[in-house]
Every structure is written in C-alpha cells, then in structure tokens.
Gaussian input, Z-matrix of N, CA and C with variables (Angstrom, degrees):
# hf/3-21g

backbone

0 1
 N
 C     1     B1
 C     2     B2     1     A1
 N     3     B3     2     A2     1     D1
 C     4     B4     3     A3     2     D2
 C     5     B5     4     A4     3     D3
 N     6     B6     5     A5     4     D4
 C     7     B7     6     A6     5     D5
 C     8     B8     7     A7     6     D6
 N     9     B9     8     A8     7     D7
 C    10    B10     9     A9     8     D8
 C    11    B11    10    A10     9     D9
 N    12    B12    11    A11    10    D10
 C    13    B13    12    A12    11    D11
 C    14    B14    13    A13    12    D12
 N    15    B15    14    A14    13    D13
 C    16    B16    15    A15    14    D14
 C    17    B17    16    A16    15    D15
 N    18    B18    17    A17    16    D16
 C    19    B19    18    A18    17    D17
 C    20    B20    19    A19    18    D18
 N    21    B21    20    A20    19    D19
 C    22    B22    21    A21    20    D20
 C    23    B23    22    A22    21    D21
 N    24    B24    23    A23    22    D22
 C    25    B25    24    A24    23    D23
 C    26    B26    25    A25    24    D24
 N    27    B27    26    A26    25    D25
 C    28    B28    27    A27    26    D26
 C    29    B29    28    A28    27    D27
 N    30    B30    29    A29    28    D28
 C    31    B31    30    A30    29    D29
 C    32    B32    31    A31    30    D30
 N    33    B33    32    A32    31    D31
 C    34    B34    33    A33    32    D32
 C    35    B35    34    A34    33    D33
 N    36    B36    35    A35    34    D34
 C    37    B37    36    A36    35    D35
 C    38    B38    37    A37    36    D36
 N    39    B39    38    A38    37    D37
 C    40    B40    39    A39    38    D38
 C    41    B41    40    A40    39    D39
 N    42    B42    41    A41    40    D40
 C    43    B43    42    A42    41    D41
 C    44    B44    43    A43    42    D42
 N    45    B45    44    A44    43    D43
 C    46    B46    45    A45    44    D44
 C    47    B47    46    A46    45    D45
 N    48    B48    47    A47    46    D46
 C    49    B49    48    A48    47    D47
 C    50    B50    49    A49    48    D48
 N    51    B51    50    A50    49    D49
 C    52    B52    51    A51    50    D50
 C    53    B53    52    A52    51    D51
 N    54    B54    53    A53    52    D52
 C    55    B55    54    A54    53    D53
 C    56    B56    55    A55    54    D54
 N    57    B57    56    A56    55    D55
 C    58    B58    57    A57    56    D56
 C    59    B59    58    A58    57    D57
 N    60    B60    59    A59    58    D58
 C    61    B61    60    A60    59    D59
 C    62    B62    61    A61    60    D60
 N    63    B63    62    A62    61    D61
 C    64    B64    63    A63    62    D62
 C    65    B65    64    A64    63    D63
 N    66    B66    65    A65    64    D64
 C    67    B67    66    A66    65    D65
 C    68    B68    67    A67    66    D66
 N    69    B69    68    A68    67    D67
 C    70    B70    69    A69    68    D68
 C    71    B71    70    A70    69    D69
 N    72    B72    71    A71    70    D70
 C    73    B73    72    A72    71    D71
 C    74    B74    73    A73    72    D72
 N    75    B75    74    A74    73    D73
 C    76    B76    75    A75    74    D74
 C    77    B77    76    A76    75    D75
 N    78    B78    77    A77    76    D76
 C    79    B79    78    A78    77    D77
 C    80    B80    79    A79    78    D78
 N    81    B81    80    A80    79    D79
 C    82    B82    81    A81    80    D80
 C    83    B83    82    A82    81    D81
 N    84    B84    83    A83    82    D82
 C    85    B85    84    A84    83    D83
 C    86    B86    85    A85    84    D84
 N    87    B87    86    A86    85    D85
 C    88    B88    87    A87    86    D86
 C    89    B89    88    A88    87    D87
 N    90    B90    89    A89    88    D88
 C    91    B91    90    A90    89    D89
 C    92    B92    91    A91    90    D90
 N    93    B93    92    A92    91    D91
 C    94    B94    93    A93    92    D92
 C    95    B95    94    A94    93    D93
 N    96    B96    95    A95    94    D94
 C    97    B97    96    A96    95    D95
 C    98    B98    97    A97    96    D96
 N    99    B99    98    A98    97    D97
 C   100   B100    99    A99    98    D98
 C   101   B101   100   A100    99    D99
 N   102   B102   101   A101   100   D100
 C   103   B103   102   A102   101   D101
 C   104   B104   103   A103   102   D102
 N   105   B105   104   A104   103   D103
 C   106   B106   105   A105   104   D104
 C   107   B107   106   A106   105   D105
 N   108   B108   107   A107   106   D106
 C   109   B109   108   A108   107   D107
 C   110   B110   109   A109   108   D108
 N   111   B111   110   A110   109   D109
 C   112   B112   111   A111   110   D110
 C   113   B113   112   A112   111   D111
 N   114   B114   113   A113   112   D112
 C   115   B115   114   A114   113   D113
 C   116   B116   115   A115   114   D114
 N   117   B117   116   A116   115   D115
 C   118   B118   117   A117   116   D116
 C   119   B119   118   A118   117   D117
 N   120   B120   119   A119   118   D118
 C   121   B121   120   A120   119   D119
 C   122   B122   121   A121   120   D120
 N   123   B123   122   A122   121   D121
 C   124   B124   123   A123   122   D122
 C   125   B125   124   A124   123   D123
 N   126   B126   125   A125   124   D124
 C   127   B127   126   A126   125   D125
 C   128   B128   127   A127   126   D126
 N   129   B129   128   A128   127   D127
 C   130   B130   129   A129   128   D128
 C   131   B131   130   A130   129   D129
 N   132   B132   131   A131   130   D130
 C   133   B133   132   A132   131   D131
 C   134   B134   133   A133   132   D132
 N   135   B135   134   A134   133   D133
 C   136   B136   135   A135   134   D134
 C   137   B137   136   A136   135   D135
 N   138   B138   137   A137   136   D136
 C   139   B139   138   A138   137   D137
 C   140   B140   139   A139   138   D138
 N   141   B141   140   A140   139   D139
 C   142   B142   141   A141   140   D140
 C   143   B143   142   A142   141   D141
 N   144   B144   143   A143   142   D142
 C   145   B145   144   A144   143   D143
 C   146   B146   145   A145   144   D144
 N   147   B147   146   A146   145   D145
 C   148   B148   147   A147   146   D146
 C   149   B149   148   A148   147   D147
 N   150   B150   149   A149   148   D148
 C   151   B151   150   A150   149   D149
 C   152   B152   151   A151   150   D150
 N   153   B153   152   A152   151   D151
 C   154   B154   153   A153   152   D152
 C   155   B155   154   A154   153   D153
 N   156   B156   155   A155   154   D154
 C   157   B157   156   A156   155   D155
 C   158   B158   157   A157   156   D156
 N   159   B159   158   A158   157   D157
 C   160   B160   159   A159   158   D158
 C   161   B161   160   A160   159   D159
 N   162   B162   161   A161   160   D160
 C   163   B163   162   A162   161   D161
 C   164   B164   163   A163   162   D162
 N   165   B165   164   A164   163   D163
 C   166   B166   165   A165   164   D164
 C   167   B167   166   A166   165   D165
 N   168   B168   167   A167   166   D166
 C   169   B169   168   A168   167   D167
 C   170   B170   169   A169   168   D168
 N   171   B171   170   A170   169   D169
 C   172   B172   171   A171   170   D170
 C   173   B173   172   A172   171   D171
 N   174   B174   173   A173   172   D172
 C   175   B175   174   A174   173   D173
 C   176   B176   175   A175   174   D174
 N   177   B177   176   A176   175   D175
 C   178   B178   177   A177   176   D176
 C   179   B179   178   A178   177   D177
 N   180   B180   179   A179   178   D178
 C   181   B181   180   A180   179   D179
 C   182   B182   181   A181   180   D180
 N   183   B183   182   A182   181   D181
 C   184   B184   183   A183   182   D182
 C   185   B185   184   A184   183   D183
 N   186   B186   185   A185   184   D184
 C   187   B187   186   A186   185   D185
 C   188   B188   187   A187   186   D186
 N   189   B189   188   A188   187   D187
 C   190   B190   189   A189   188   D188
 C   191   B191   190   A190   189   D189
 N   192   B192   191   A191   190   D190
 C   193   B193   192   A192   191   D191
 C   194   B194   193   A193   192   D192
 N   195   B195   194   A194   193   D193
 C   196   B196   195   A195   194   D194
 C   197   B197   196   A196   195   D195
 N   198   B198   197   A197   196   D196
 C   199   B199   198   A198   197   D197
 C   200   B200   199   A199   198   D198
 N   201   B201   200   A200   199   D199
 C   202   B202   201   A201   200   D200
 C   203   B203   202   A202   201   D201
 N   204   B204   203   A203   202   D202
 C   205   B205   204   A204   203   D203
 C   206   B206   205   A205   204   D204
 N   207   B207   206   A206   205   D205
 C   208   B208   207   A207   206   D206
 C   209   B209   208   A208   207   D207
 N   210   B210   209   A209   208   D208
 C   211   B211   210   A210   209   D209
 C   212   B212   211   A211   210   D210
 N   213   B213   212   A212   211   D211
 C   214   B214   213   A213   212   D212
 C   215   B215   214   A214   213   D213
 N   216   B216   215   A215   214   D214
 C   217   B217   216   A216   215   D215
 C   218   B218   217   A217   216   D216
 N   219   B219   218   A218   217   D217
 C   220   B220   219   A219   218   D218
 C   221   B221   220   A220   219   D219
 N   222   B222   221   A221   220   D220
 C   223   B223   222   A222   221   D221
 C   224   B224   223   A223   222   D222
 N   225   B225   224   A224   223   D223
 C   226   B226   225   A225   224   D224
 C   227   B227   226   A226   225   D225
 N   228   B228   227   A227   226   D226
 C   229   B229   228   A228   227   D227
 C   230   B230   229   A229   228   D228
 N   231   B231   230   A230   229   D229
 C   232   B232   231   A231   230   D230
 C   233   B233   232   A232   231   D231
 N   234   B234   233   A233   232   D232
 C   235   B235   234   A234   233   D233
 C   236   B236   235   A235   234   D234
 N   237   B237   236   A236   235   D235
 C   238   B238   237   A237   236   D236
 C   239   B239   238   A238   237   D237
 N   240   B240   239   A239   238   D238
 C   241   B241   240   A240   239   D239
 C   242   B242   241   A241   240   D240
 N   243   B243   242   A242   241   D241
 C   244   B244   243   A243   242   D242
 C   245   B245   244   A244   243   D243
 N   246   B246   245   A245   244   D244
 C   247   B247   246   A246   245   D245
 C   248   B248   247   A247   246   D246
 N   249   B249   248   A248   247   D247
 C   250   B250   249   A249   248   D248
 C   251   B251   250   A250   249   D249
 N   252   B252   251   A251   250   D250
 C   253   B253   252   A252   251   D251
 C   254   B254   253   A253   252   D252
 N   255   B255   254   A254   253   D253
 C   256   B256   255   A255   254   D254
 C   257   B257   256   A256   255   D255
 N   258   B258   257   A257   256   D256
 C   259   B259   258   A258   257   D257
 C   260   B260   259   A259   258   D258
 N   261   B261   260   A260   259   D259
 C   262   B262   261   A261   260   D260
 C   263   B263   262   A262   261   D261
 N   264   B264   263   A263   262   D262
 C   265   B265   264   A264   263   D263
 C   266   B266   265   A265   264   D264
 N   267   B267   266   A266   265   D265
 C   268   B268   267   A267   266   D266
 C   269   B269   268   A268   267   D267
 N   270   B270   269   A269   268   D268
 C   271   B271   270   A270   269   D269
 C   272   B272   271   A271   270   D270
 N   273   B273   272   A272   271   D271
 C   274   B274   273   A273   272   D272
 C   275   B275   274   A274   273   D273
 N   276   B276   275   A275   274   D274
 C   277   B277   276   A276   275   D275
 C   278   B278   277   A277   276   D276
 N   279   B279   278   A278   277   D277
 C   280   B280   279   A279   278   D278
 C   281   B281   280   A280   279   D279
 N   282   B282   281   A281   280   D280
 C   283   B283   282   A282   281   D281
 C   284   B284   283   A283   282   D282
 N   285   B285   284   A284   283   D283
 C   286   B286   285   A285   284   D284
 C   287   B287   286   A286   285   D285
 N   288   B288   287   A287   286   D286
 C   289   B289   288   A288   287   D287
 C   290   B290   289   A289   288   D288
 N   291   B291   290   A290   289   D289
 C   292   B292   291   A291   290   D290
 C   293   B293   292   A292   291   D291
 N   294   B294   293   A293   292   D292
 C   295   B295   294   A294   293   D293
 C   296   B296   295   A295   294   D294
 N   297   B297   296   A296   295   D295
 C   298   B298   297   A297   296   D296
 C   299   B299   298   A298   297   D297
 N   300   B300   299   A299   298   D298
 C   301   B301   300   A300   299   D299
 C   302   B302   301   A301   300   D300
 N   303   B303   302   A302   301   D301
 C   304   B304   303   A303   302   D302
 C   305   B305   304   A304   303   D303

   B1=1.4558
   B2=1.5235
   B3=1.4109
   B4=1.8470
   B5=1.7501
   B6=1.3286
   B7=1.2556
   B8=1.9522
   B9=1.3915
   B10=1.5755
   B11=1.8038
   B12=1.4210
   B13=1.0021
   B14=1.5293
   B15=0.7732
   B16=2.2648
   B17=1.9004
   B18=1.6643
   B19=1.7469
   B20=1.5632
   B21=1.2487
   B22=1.6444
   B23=2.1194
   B24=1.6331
   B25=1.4172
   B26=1.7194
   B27=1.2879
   B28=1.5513
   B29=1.2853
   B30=1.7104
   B31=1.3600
   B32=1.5092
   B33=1.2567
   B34=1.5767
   B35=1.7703
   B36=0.9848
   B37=2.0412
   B38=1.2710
   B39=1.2420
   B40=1.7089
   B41=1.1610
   B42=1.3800
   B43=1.4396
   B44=1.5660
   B45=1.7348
   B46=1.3550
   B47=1.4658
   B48=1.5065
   B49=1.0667
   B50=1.5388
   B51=0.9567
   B52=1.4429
   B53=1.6212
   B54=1.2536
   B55=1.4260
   B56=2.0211
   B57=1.8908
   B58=1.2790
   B59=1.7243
   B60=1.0856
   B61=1.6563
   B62=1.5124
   B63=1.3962
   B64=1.8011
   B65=1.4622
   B66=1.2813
   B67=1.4535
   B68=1.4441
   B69=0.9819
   B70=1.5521
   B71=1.5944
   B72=1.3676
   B73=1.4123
   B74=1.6615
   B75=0.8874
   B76=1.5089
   B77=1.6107
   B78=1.0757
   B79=1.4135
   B80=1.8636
   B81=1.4483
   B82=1.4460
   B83=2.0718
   B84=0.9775
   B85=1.6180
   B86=1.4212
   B87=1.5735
   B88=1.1867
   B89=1.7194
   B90=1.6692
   B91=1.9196
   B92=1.5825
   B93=1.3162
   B94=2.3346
   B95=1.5762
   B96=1.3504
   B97=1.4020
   B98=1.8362
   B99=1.4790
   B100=1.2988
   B101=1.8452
   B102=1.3803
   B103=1.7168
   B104=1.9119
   B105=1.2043
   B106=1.6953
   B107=1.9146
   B108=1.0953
   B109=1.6946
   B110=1.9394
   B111=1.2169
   B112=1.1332
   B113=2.0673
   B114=1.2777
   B115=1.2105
   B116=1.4202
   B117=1.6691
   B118=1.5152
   B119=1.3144
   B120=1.6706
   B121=1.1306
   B122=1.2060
   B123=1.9503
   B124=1.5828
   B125=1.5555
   B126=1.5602
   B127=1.2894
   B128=1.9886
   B129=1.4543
   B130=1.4317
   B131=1.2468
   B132=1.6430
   B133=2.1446
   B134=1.0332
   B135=1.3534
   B136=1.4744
   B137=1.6129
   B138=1.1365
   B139=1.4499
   B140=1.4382
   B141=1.4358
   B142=1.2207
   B143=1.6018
   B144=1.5510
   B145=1.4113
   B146=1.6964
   B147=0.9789
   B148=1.4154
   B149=1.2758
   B150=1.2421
   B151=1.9451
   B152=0.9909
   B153=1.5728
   B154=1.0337
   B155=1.6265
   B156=1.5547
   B157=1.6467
   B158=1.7801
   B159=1.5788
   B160=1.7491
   B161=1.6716
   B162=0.8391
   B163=1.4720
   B164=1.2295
   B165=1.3464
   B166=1.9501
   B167=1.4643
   B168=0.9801
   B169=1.7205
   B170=2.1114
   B171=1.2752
   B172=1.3043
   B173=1.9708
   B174=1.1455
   B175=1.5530
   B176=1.7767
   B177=1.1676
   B178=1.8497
   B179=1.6194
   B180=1.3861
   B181=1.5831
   B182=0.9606
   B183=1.5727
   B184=1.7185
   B185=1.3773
   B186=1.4740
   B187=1.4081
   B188=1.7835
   B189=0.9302
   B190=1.7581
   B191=1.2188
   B192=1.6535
   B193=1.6003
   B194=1.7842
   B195=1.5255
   B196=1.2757
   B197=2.0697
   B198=1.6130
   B199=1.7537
   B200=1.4517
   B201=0.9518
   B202=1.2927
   B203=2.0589
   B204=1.4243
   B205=1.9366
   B206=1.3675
   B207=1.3031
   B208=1.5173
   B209=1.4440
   B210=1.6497
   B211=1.5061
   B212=1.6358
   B213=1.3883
   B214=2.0422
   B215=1.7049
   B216=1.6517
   B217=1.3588
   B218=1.4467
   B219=1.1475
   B220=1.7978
   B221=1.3143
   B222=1.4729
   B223=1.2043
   B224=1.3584
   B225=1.2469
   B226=1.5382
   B227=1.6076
   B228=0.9050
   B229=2.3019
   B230=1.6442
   B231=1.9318
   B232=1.5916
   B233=1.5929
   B234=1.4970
   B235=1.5168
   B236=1.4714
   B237=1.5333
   B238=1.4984
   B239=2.0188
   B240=1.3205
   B241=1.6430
   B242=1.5845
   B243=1.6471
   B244=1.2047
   B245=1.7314
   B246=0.9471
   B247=1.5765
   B248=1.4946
   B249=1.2410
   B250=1.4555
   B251=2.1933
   B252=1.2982
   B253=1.2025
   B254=1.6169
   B255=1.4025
   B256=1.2655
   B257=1.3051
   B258=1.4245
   B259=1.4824
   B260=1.3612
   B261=1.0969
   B262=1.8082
   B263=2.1552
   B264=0.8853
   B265=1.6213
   B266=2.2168
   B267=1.2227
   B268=1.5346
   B269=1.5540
   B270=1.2566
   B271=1.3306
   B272=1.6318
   B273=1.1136
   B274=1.2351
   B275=1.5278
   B276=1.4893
   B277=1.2896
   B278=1.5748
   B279=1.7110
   B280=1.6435
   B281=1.3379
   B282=1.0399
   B283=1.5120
   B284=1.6152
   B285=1.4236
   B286=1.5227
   B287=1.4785
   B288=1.6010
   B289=1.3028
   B290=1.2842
   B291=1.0141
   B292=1.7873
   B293=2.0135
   B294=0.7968
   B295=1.4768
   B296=1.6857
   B297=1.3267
   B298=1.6822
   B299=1.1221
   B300=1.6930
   B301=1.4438
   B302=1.6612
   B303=1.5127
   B304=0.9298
   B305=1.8331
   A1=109.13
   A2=105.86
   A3=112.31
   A4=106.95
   A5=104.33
   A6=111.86
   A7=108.85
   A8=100.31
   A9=90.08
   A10=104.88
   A11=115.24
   A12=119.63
   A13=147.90
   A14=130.72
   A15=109.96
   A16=72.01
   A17=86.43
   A18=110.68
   A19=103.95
   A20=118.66
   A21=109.83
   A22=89.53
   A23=92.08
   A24=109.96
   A25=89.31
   A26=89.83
   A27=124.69
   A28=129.16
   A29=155.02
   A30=135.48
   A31=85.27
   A32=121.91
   A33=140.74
   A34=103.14
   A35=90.32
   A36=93.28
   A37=125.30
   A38=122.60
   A39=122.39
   A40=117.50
   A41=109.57
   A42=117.18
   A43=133.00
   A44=83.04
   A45=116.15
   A46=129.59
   A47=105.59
   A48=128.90
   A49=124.74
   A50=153.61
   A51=143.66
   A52=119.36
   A53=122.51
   A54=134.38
   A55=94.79
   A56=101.09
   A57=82.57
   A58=127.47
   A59=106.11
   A60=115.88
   A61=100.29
   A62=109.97
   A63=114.41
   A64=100.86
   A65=117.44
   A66=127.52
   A67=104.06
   A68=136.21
   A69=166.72
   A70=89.04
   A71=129.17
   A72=132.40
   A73=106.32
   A74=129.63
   A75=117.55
   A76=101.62
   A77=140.00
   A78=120.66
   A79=107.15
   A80=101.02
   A81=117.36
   A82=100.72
   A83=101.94
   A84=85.10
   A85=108.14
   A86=128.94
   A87=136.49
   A88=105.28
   A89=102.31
   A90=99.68
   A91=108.10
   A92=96.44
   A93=92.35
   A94=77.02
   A95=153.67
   A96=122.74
   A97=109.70
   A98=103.13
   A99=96.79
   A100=124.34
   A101=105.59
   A102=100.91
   A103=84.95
   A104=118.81
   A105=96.42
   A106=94.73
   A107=100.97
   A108=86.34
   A109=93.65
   A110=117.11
   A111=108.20
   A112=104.09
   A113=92.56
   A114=114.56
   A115=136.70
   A116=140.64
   A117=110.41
   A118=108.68
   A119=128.75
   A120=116.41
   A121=98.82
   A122=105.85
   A123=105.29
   A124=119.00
   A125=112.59
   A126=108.75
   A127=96.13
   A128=87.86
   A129=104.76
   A130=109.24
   A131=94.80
   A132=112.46
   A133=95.12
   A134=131.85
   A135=133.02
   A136=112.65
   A137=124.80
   A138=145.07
   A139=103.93
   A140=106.20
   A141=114.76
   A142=99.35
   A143=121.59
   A144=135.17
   A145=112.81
   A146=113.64
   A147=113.83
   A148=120.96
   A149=119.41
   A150=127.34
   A151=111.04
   A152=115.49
   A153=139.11
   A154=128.51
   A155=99.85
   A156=119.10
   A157=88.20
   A158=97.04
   A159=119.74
   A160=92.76
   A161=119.84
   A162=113.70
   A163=99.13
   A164=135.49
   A165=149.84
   A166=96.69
   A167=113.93
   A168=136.43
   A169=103.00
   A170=94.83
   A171=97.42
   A172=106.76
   A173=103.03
   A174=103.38
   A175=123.76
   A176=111.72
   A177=97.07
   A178=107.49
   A179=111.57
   A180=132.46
   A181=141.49
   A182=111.10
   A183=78.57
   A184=122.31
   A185=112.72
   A186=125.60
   A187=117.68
   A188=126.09
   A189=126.77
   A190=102.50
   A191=103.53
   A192=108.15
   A193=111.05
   A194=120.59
   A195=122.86
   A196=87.06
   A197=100.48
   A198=98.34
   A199=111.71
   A200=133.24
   A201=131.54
   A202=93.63
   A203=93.07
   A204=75.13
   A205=132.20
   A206=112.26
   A207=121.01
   A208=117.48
   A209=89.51
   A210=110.44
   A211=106.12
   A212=109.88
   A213=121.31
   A214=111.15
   A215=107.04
   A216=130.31
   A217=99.42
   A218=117.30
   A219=127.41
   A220=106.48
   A221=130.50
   A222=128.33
   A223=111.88
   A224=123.17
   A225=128.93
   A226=93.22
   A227=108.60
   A228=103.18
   A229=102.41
   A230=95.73
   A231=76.51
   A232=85.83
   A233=109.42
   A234=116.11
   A235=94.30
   A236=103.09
   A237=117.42
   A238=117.85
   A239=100.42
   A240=91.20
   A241=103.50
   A242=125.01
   A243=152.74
   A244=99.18
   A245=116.85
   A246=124.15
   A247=133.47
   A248=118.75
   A249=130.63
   A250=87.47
   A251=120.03
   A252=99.37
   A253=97.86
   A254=126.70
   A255=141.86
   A256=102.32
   A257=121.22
   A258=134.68
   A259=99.14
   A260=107.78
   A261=139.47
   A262=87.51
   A263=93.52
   A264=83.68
   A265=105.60
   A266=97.97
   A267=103.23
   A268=97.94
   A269=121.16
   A270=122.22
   A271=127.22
   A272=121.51
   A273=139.03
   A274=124.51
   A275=102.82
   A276=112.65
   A277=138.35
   A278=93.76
   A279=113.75
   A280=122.27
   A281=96.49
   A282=116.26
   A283=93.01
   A284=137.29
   A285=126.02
   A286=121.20
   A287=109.48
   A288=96.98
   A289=145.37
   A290=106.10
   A291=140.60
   A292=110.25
   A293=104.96
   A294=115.59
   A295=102.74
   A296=122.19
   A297=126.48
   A298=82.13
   A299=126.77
   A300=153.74
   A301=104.49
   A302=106.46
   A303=110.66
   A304=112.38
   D1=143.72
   D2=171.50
   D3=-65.74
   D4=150.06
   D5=168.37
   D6=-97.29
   D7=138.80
   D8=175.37
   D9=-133.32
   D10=140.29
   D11=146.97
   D12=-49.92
   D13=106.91
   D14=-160.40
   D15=-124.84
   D16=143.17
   D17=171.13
   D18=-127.74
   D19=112.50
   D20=-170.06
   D21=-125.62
   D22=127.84
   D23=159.10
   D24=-94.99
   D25=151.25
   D26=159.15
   D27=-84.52
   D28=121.10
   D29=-143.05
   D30=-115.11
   D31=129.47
   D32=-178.15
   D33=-29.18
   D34=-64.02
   D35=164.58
   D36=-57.77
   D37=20.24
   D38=161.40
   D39=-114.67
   D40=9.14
   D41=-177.07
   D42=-163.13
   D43=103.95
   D44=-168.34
   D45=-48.58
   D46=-41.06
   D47=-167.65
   D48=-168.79
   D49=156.70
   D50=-169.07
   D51=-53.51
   D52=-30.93
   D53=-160.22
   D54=-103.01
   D55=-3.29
   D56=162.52
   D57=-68.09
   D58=-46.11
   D59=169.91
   D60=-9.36
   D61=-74.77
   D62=-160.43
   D63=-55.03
   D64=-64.05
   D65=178.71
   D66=-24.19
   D67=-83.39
   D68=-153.92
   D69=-62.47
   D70=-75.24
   D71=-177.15
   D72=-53.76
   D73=-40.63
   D74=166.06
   D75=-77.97
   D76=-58.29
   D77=-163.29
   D78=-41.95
   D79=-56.69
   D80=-174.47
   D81=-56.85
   D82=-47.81
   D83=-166.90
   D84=-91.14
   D85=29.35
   D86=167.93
   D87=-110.39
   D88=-22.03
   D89=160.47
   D90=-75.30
   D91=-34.04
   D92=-157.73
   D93=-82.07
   D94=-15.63
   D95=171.92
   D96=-81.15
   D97=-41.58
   D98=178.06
   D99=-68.84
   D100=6.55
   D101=-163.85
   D102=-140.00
   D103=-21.15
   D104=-179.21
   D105=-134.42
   D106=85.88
   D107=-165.77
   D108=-89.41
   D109=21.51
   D110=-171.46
   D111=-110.19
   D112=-7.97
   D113=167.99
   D114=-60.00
   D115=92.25
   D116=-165.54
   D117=-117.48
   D118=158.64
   D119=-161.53
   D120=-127.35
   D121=123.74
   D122=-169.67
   D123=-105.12
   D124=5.72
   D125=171.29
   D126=-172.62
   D127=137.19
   D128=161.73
   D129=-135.26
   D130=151.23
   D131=177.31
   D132=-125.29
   D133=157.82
   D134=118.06
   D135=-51.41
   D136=179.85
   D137=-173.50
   D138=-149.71
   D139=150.66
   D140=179.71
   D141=-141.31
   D142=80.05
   D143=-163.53
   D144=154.74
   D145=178.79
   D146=-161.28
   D147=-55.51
   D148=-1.93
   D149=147.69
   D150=-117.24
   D151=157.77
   D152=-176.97
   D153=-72.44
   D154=-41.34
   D155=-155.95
   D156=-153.56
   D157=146.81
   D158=173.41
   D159=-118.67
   D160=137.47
   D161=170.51
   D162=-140.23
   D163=133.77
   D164=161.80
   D165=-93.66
   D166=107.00
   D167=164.67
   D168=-97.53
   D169=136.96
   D170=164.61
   D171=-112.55
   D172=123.30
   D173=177.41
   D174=-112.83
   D175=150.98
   D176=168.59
   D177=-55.61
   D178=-44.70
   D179=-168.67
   D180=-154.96
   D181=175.50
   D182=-165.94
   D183=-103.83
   D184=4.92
   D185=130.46
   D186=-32.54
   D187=-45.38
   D188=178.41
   D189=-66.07
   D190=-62.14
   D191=-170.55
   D192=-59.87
   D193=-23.05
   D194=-165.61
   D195=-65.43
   D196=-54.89
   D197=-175.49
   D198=-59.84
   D199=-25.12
   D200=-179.09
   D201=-61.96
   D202=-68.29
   D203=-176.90
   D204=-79.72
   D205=8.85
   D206=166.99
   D207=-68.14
   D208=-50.07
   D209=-176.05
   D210=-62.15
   D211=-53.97
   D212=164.37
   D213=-23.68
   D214=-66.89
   D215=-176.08
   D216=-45.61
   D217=-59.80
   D218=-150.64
   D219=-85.53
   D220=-32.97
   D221=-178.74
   D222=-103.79
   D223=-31.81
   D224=-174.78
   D225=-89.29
   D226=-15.39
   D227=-174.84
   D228=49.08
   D229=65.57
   D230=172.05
   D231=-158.67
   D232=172.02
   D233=-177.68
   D234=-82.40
   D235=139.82
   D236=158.49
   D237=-120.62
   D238=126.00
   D239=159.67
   D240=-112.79
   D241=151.40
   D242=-152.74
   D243=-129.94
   D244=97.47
   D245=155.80
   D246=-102.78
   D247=130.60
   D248=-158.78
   D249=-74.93
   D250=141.58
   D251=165.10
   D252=-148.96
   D253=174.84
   D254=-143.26
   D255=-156.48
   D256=120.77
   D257=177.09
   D258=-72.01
   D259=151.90
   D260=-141.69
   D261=-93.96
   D262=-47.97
   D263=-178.06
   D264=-74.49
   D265=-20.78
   D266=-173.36
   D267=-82.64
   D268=-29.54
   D269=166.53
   D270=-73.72
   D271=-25.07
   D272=156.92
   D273=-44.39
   D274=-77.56
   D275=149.54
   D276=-11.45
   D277=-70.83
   D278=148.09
   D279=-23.19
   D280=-83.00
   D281=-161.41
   D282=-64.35
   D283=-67.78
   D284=-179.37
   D285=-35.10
   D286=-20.41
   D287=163.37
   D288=-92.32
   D289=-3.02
   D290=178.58
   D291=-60.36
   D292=119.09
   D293=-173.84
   D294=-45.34
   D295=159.02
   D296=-174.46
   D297=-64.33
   D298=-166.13
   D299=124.58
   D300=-73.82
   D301=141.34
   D302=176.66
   D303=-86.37

C-alpha cells in the first residue's frame, strides 16, 4: 500500500470549545472507517502552526486516500491537502538506480 500524508486545518466554525477536537476526531474517523475501511492510519499529531493535525494514512490509492480527505473536508469542515509520500529507505533504493549525470 502507498503511504499518504493528509494536512487538515480546522475552519473556526467547527470549534466550539476545546473538547471540540475529540468530538470532531471521532465523528470524522467513524466516517473514514465506515466509507474507506481499507484505509490504515499510522500516525497522527496535533500541530501547533497553520494546521491543525499531520496524519500518515496508508492507502491502496490515491483514489482511497482522495476519500479519506473528502470525507476529512466534509465532516471535520476543514481544508485538507493529501500528499503521496515514500519511505526514506524506498527512496534510496530509487534513486541508486537512476543513471549517474553525465
């Protein structure tokens, strides 16, 4: 499976009060289980800067991962960007195979 990055701001109107966070993070990850159950999620942060949450999703695609942040957007009422990302030794690999520069 691809690994994906998801960056979700929060829109000032989803949050009532401090203990909205939890509310909101279970509402939302009780849709991405019920609509992408093929989806697994290998790390969440808070943020303390112009997003809210880092989340590492592993997806089949990026069709899955696209529902994973639609579903984020629509239920959490917040901007999401979705980045494709690549483990550091899988990138290595990569790149060693790549012809010199001449």
């Amino acid at each position: 499976m691809a690994a994906f990055v998801l960056l979700t701001r929060l829109s000032p109107q989803a949050l009532h009060q401090p203990r909205s966070f939890v509310t909101l993070e279970r509402h939302v990850a009780e849709q991405v289980q019920a609509h992408c159950p093929e989806v697994k999620w290998l790390v969440s942060c808070a943020l303390l800067g112009p997003w809210d949450y880092l989340d590492v999703i592993e997806a089949p695609d990026l069709q899955a991962a696209t529902r994973v942040s639609v579903l984020v957007r629509s239920h959490g009422q917040a901007h999401t960007e979705i980045w494709p990302a690549m483990a550091w030794p899988d990138f290595k690999a990569l790149v060693k195979g790549l012809p010199a520069r001449d």
